[in-house]
N, CA, C and O of each residue as an XYZ file, in Angstrom:
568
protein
N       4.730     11.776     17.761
C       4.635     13.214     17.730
C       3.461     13.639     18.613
O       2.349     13.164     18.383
N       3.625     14.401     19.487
C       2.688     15.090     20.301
C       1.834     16.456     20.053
O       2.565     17.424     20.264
N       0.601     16.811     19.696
C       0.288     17.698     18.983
C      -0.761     18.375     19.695
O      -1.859     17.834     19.819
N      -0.475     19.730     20.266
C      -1.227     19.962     21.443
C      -2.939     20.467     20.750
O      -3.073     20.996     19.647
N      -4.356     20.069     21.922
C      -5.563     19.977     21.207
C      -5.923     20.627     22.266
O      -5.271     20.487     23.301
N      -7.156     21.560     22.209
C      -8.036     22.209     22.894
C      -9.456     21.620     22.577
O      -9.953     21.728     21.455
N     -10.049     21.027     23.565
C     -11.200     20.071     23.417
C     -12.732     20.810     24.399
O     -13.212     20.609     25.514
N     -13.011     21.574     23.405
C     -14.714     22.112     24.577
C     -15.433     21.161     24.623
O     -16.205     21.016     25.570
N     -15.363     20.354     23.698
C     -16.534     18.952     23.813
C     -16.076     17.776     24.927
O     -16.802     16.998     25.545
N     -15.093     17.876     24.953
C     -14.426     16.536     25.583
C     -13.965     15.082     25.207
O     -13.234     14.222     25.700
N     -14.906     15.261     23.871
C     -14.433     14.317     22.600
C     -13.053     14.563     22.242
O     -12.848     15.622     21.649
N     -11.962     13.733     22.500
C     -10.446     13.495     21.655
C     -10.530     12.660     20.470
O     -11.102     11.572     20.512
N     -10.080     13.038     19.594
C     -10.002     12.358     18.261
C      -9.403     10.818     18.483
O      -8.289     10.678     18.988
N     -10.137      9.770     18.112
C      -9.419      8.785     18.641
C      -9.229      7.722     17.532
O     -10.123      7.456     16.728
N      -7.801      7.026     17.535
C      -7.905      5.933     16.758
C      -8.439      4.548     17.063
O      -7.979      3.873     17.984
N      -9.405      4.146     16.284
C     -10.437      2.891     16.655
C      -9.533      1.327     16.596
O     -10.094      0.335     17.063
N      -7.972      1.184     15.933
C      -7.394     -0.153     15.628
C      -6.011      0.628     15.853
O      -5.795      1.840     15.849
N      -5.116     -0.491     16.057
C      -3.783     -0.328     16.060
C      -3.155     -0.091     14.878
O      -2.049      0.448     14.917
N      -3.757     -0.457     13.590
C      -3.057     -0.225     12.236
C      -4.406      1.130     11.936
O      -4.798      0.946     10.783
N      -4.875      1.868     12.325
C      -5.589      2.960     11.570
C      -4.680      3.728     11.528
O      -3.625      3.714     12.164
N      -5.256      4.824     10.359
C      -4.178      6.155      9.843
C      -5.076      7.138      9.995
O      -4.786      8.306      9.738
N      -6.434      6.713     10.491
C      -7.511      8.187     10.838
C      -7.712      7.419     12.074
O      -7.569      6.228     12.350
N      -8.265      8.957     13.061
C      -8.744      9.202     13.972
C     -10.453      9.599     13.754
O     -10.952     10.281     12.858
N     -11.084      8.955     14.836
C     -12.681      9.298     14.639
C     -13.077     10.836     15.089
O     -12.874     11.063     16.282
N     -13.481     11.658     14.500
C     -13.918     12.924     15.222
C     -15.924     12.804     15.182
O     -16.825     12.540     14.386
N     -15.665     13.329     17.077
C     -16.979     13.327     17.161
C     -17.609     14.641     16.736
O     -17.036     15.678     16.405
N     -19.134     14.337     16.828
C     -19.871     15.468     16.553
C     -19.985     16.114     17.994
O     -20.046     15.139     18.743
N     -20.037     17.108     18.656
C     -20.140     17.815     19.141
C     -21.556     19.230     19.176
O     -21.474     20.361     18.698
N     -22.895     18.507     20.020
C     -23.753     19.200     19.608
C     -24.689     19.144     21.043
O     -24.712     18.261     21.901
N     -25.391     20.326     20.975
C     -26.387     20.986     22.249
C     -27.939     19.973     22.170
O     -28.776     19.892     23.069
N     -27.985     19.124     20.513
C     -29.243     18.761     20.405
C     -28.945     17.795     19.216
O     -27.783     17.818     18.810
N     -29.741     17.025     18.652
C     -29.415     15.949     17.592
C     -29.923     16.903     16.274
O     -30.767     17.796     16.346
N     -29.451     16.630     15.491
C     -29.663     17.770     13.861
C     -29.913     15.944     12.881
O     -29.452     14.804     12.943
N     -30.874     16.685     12.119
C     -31.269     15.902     10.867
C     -30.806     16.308      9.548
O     -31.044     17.297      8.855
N     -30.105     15.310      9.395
C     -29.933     15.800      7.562
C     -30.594     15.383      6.916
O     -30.868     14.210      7.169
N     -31.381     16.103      5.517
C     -31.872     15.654      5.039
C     -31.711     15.142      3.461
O     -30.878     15.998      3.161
N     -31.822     14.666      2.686
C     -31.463     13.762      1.302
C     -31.101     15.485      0.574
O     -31.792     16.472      0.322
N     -29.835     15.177      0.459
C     -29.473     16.439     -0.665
C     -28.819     17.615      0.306
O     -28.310     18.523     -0.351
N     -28.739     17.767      1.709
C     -28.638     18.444      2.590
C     -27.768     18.440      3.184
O     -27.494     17.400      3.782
N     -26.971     19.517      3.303
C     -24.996     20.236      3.518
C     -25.314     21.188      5.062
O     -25.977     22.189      5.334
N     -24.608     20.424      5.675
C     -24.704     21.285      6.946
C     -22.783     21.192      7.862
O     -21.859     20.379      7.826
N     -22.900     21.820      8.192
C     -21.260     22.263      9.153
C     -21.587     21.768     10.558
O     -22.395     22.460     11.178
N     -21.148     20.800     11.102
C     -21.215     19.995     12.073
C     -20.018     19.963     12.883
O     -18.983     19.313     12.737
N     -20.480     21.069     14.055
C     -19.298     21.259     15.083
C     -18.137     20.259     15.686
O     -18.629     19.284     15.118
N     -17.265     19.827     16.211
C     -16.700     18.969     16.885
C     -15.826     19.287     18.197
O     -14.959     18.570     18.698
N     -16.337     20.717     18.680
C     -15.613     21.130     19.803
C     -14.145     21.072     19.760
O     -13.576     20.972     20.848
N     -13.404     21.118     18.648
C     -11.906     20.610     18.713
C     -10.885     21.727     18.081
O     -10.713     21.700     16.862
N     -10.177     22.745     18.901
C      -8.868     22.978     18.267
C      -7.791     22.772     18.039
O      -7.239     22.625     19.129
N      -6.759     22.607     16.884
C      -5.574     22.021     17.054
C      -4.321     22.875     16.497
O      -4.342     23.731     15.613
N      -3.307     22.444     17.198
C      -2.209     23.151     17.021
C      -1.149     22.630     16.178
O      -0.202     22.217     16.846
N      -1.027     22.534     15.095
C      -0.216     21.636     13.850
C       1.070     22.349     13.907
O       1.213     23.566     13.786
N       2.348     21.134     14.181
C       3.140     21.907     13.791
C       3.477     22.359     12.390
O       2.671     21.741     11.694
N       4.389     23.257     11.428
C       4.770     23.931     10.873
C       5.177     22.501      9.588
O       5.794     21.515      9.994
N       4.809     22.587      8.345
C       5.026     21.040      7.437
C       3.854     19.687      7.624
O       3.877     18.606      7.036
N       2.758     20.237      8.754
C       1.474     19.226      8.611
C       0.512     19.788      8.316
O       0.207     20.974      8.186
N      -0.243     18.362      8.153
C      -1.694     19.145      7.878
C      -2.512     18.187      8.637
O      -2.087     17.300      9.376
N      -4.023     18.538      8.303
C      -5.010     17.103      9.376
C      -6.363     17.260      7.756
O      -7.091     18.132      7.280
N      -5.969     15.646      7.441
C      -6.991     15.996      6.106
C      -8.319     15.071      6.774
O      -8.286     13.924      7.219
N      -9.588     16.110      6.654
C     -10.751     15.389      7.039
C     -11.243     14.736      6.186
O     -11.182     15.303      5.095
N     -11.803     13.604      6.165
C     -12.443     12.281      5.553
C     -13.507     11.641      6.141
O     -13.830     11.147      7.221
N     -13.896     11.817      5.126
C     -15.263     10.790      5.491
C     -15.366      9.386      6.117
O     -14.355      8.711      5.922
N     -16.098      8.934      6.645
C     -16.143      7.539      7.446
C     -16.914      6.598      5.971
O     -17.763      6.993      5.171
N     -16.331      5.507      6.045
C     -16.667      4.423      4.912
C     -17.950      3.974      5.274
O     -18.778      3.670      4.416
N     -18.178      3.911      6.498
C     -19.147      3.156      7.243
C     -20.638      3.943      6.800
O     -21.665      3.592      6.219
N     -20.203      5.016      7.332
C     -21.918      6.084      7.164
C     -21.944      6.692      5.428
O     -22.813      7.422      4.951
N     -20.943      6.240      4.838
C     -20.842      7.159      3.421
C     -21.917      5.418      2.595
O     -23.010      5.469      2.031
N     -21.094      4.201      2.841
C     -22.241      2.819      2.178
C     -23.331      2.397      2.729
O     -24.157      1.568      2.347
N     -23.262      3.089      3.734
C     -24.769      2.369      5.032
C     -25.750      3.702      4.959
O     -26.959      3.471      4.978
N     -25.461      4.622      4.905
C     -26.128      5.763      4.551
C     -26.081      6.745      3.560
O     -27.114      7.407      3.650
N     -25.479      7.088      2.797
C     -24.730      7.992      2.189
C     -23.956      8.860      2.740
O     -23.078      9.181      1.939
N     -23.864      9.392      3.725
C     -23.183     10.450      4.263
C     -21.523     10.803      3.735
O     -20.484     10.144      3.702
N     -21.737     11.590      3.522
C     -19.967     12.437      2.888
C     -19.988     13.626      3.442
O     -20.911     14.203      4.016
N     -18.498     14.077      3.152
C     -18.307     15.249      2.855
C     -18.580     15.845      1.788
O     -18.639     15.244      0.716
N     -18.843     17.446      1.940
C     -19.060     18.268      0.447
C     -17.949     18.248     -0.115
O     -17.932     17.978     -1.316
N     -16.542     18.561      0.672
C     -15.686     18.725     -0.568
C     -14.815     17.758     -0.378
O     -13.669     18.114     -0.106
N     -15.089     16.403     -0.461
C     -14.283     15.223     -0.503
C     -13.380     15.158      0.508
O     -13.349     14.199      1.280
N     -12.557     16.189      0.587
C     -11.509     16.115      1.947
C     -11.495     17.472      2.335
O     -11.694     18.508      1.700
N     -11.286     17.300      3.223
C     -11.099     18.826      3.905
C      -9.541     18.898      4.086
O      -8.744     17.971      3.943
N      -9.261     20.279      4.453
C      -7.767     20.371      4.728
C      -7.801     21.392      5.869
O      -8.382     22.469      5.735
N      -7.209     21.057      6.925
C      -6.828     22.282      7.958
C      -5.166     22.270      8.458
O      -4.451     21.430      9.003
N      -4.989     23.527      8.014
C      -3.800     24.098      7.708
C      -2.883     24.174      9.254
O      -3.561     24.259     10.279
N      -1.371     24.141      9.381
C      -0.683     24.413     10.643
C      -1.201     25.959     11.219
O      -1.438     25.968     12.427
N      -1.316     26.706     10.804
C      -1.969     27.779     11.342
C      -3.220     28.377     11.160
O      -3.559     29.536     10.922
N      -4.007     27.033     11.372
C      -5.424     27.426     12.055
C      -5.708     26.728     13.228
O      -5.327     25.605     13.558
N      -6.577     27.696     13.950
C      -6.696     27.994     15.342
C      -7.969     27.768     15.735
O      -8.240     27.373     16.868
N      -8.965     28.036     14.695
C     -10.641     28.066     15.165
C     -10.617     26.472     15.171
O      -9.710     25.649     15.047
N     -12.217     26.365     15.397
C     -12.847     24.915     15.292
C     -12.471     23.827     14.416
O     -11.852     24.290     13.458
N     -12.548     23.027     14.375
C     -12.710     21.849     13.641
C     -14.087     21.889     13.270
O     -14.726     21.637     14.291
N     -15.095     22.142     12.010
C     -16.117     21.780     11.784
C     -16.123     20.797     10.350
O     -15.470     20.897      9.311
N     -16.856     20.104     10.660
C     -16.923     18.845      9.440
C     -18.044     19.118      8.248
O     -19.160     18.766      8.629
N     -18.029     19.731      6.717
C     -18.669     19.822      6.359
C     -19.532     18.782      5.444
O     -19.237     18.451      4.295
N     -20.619     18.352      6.167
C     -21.357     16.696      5.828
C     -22.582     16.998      5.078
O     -23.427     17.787      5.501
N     -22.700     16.218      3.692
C     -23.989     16.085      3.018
C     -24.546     14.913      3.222
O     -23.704     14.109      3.622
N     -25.702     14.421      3.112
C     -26.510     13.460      2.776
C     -27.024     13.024      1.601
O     -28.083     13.467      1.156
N     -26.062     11.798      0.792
C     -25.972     11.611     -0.555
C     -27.165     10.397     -0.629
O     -27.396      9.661     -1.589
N     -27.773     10.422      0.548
C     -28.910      8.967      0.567
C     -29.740      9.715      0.490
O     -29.701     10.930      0.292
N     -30.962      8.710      0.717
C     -32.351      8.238      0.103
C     -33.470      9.143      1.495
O     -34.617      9.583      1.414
N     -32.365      9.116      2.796
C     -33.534      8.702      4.187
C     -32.377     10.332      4.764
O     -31.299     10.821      4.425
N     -33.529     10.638      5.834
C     -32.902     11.746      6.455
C     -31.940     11.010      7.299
O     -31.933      9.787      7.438
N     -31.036     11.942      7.914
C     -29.782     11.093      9.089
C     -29.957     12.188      9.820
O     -30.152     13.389      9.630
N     -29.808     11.275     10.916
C     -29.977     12.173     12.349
C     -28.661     11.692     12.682
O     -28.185     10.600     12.371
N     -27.972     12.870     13.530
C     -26.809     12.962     14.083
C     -26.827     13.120     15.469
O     -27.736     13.929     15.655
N     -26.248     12.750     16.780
C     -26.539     13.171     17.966
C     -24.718     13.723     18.742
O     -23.551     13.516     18.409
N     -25.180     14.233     19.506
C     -23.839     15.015     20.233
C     -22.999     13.306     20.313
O     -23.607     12.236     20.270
N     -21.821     13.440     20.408
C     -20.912     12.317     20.713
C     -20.674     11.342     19.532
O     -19.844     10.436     19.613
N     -21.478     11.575     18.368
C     -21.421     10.576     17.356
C     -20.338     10.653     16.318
O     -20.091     11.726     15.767
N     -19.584      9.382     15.989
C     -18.859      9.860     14.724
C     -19.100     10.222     13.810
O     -20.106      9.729     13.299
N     -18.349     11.300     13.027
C     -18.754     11.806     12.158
C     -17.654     11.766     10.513
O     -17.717     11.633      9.291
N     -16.757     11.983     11.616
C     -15.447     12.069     10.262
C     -14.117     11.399     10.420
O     -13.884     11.376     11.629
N     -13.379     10.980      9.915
C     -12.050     10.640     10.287
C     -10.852     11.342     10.061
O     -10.693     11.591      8.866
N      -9.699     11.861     11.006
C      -8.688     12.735     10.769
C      -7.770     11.790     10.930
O      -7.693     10.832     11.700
N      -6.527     12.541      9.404
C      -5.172     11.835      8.729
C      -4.369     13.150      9.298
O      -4.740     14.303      9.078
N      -3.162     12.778     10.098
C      -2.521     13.801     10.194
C      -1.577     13.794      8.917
O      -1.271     12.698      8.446
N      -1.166     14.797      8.414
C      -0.196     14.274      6.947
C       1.025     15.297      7.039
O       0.893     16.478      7.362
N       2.355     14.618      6.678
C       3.149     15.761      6.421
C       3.430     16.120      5.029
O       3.446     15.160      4.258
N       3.656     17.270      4.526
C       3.735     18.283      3.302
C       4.658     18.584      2.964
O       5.493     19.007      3.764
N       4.930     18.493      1.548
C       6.235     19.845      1.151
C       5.686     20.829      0.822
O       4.517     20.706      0.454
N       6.156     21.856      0.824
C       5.820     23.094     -0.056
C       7.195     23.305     -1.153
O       8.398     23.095     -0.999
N       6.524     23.732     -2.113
C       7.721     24.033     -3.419
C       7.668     25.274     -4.561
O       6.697     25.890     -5.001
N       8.826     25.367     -4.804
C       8.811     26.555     -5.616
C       8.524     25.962     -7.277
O       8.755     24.781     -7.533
N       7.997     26.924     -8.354
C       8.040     26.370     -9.430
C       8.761     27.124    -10.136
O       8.880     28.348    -10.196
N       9.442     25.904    -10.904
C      10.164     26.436    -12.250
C       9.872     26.448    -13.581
O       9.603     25.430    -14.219
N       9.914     27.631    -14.064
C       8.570     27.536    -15.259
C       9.981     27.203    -16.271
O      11.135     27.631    -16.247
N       9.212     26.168    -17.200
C      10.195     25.925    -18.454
C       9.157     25.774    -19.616
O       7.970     26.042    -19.427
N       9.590     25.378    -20.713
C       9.015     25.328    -22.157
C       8.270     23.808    -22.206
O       7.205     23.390    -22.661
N       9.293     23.277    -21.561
C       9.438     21.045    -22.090
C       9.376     20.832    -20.950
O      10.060     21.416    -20.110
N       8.769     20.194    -20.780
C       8.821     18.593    -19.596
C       9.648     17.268    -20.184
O       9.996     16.977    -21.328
N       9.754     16.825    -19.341
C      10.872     15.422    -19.543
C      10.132     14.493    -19.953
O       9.334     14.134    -19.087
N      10.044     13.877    -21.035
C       8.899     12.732    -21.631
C       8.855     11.902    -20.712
O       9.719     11.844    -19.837
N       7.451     10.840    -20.798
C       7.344      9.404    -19.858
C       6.902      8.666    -20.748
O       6.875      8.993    -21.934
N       6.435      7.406    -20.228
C       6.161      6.393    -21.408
C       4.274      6.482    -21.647
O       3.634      6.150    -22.645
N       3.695      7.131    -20.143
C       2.445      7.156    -20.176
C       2.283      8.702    -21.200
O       1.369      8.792    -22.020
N       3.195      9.715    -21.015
C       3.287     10.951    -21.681
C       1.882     11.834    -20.897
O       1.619     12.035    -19.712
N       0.969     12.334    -22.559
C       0.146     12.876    -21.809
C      -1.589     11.878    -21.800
O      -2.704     12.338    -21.554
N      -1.331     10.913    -22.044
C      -2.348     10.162    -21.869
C      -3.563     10.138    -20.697
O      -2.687     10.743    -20.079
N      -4.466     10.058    -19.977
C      -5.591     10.592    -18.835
C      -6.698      9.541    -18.734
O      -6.741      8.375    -19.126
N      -7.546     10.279    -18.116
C      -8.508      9.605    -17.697
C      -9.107      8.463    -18.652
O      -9.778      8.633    -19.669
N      -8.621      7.037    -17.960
C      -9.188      5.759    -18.835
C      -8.056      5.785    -19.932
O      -8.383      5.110    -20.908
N      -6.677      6.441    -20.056
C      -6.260      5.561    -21.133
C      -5.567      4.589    -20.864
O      -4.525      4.709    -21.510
N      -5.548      3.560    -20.191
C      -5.062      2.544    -19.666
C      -6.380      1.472    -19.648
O      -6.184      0.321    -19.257
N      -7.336      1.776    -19.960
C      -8.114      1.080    -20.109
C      -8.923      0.438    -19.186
O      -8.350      0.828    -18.169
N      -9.846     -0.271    -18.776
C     -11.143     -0.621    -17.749
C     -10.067     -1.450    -17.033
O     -10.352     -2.089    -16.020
């Protein structure tokens, strides 16, 4: 699938292995920014994209800078919708100990392109029993 991108940075989202399902998105910046321990900042990536109609592009954090540093996202995943048009910005905290410095060109996040249903709901009284029913968090045990 071909998915047309508008790139001010010049950074293309790229996949690092032949079996990856994310793409690396760079940071995109005029100067290097410090995060500091506890500290949420929106980190440009020069990137617009044009999704067709049933996708999405869910942003994720890199494994690498989230155990070697802490670095995450604030809201676990991001979601950018087929009809958005602005930037790509990555919203990154610093869940470590040490400030992180970021510099223009650096990875920052990884993008899943995903396809979606959308659905209507049908409101009823009963649900159809299961064997787990309504059992949750930990009842299956450690």
């Amino acid at each position: 699938m071909e998915v047309r991108i508008k790139s001010e940075s010049g950074f293309l989202p790229t996949y690092e292995t032949e079996g990856a399902a994310g793409m690396d998105l760079k940071a995109s910046l005029k100067a290097p920014i410090t995060l500091k321990p506890g500290q949420r900042l929106l980190v440009p990536t020069g990137l617009s994209i044009e999704l067709p109609l049933g996708y999405e592009a869910q942003i994720r954090a890199r494994s690498g800078l989230a155990i070697k540093a802490g670095i995450g996202l604030v809201n676990g995943v991001g979601t950018i919708d087929s009809d958005y048009r602005g930037e790509i910005k990555v919203a990154l905290i610093n869940w470590g100990e040490e400030p992180f410095t970021i510099s223009d060109g650096d990875r920052i996040a990884q993008m899943v392109i995903a396809k979606y249903e959308r659905i209507t709901w049908q409101e009823t009284e009963n649900l159809d029993s299961t064997e787990r029913g309504s059992g949750g968090f930990g009842h299956t045990g450690v």
